[in-house]
BAFI-856789 format. One record per residue (C-alpha): x, y, z; residue number from 1. Coordinates in Angstrom, 1 decimal. Layout:
+--------+--------+--------+-----+
!     xx !     yy !     zz ! num !
+--------+--------+--------+-----+
!      X !      Y !      Z ! NUM !
...
+--------+--------+--------+-----+
END
This chain:
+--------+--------+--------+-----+
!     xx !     yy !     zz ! num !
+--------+--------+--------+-----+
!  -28.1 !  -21.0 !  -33.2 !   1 !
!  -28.2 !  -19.3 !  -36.7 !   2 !
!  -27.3 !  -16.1 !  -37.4 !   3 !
!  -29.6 !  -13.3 !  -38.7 !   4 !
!  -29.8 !  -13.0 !  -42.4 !   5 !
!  -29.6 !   -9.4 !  -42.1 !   6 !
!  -26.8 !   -9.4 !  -39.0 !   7 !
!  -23.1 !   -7.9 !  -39.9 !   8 !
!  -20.3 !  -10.2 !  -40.9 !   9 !
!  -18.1 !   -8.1 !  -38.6 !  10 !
!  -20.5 !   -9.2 !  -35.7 !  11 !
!  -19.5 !  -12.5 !  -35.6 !  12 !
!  -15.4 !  -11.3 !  -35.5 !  13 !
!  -14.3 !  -10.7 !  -31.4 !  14 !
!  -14.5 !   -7.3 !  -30.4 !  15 !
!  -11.1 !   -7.1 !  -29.1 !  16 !
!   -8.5 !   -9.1 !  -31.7 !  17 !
!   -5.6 !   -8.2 !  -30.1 !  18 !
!   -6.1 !   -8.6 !  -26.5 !  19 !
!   -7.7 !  -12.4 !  -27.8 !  20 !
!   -4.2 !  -13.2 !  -29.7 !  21 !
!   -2.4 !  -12.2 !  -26.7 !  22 !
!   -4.4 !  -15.1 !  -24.7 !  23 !
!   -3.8 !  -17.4 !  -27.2 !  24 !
!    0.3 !  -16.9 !  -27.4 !  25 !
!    0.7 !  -17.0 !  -23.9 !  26 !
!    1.6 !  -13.3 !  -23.9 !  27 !
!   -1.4 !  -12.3 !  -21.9 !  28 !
!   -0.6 !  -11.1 !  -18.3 !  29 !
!   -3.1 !  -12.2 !  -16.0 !  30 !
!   -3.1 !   -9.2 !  -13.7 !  31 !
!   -5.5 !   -7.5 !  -16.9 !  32 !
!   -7.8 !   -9.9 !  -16.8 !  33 !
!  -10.2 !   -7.6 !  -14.0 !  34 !
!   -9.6 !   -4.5 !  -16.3 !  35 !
!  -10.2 !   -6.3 !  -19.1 !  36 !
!  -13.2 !   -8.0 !  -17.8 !  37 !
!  -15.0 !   -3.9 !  -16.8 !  38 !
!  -13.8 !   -2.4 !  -20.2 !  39 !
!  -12.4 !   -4.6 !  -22.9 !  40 !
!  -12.8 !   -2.0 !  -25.8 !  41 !
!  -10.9 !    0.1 !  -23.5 !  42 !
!   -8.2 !   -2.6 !  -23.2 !  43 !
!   -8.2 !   -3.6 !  -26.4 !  44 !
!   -7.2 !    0.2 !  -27.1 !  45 !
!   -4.6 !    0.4 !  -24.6 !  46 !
!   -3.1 !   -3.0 !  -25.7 !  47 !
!   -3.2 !   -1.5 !  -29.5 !  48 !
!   -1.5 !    2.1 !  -28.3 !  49 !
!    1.4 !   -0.1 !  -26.4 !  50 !
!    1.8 !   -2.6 !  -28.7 !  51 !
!    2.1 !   -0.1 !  -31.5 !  52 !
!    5.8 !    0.1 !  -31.3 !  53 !
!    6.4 !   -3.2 !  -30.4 !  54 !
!    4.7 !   -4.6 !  -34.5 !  55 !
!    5.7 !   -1.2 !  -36.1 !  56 !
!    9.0 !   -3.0 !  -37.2 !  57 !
!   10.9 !    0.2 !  -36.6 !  58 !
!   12.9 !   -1.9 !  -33.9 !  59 !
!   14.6 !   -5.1 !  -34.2 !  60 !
!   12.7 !   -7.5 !  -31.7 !  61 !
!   15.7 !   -8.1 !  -29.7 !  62 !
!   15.9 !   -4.6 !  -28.8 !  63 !
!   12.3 !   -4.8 !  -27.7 !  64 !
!   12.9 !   -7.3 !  -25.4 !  65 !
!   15.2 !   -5.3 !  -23.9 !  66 !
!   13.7 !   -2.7 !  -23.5 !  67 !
!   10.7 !   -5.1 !  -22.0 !  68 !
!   13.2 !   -6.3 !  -19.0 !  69 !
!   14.0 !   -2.6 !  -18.1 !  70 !
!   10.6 !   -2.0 !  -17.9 !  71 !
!    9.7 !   -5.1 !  -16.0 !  72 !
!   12.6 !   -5.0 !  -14.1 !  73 !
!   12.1 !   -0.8 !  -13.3 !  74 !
!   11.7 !    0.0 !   -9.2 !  75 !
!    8.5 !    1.4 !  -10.8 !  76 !
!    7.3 !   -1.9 !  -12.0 !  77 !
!    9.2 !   -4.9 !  -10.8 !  78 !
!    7.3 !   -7.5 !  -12.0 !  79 !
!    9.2 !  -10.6 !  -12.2 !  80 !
!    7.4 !  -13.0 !  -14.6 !  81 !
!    7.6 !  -10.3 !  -17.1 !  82 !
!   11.7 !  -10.1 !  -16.9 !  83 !
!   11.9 !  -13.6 !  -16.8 !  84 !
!    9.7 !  -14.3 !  -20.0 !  85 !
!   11.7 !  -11.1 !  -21.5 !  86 !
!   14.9 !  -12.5 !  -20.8 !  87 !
!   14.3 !  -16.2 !  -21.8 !  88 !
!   13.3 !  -14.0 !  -25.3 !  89 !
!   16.2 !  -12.1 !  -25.4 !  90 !
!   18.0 !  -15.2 !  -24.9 !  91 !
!   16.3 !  -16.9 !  -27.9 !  92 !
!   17.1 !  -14.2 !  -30.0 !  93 !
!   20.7 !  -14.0 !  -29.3 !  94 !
!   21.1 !  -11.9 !  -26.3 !  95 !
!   24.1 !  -12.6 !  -24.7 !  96 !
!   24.4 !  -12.4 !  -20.6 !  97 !
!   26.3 !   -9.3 !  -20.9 !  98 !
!   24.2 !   -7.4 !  -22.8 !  99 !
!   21.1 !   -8.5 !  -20.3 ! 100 !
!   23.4 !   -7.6 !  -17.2 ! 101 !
!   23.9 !   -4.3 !  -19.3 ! 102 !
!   20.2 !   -3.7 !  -19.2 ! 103 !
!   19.7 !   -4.5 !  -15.8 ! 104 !
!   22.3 !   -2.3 !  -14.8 ! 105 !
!   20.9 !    1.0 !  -16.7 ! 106 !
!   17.7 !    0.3 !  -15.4 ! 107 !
!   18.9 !    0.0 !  -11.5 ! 108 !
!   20.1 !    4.0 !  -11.9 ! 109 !
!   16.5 !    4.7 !  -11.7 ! 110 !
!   16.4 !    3.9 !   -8.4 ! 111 !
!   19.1 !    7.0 !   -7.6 ! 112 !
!   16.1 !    9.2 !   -8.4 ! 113 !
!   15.4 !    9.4 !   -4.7 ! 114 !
!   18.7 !   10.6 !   -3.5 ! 115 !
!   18.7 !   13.2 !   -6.6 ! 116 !
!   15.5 !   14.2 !   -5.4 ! 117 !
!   16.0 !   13.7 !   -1.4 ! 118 !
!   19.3 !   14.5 !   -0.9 ! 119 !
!   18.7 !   18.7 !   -1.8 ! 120 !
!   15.3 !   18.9 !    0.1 ! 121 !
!   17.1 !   17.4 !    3.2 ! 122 !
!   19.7 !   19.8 !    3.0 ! 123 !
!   17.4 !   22.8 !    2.3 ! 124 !
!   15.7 !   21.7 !    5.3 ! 125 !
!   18.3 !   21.1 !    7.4 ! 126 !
!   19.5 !   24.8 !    7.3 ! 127 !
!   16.1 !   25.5 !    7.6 ! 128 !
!   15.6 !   23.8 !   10.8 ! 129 !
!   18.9 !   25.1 !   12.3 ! 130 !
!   17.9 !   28.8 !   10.9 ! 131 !
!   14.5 !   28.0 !   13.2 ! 132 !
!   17.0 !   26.4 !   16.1 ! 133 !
!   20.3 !   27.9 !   16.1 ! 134 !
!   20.8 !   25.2 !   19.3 ! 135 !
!   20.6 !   22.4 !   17.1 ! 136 !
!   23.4 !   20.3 !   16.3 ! 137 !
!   24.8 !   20.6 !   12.9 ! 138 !
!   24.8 !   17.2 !   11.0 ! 139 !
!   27.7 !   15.0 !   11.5 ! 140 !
!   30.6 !   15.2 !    8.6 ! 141 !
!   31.0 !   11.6 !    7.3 ! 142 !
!   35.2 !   11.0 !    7.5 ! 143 !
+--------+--------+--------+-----+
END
């Protein structure tokens, strides 16, 4: 098939550079394929905005890694190829264990979220329920 003398050059580039590299290096995460598949221009943007910090240089890539396992690793995310191919980076660039386990434990406080949260509300309504029902037994006192 021959191209149109008149066609754009940039026509025959992809449409989404970044999204294609990531394919190619193995960096691509399956799981965006569907998204990627109904929008790529939007991907390709969203790739570009979250990537941004990652290629700006402004941090060294071994903290980037780390901060990749904390996010991979968050109760929010917990996806578990992602911290293993973050930590087998990490490792590569001369993470030691410690500093991973370090990491691993900062990221698990996110998790005492729900008793920062839970904890007041139960007690708020735990006086208000005995306020309603003055017969109700008062919570137990942990010895």
């Amino acid at each position: 098939m021959t191209t149109a003398p008149n066609a754009p050059a940039a026509a025959a580039e992809s449409a989404t550079p970044l999204c294609d590299h990531l394919r190619r290096t193995g960096e691509w995460n399956p799981n965006w394929t569907p998204f990627a598949e109904l929008d790529p221009d939007w991907t390709e943007r969203f790739m570009a905005m979250g990537l941004k910090p990652m290629m700006s240089g402004v941090l060294d890539a071994k903290t980037i890694e780390f901060i990749a396992i904390a996010v991979d690793a968050s109760c929010t995310h917990m996806y578990a190829p992602g911290v293993r191919r973050h930590i087998r980076k990490a490792l590569e660039l001369g993470a030691t264990p410690q500093q991973i386990t370090a990491v691993l434990q900062l990221t698990s406080v996110l998790g005492i979220h729900t008793m920062s949260l839970g904890a007041p509300i139960l007690q708020e309504e735990l006086a208000a329920f005995q306020t309603r029902s003055p017969q109700a037994p008062a919570p137990a006192a942990q010895a």
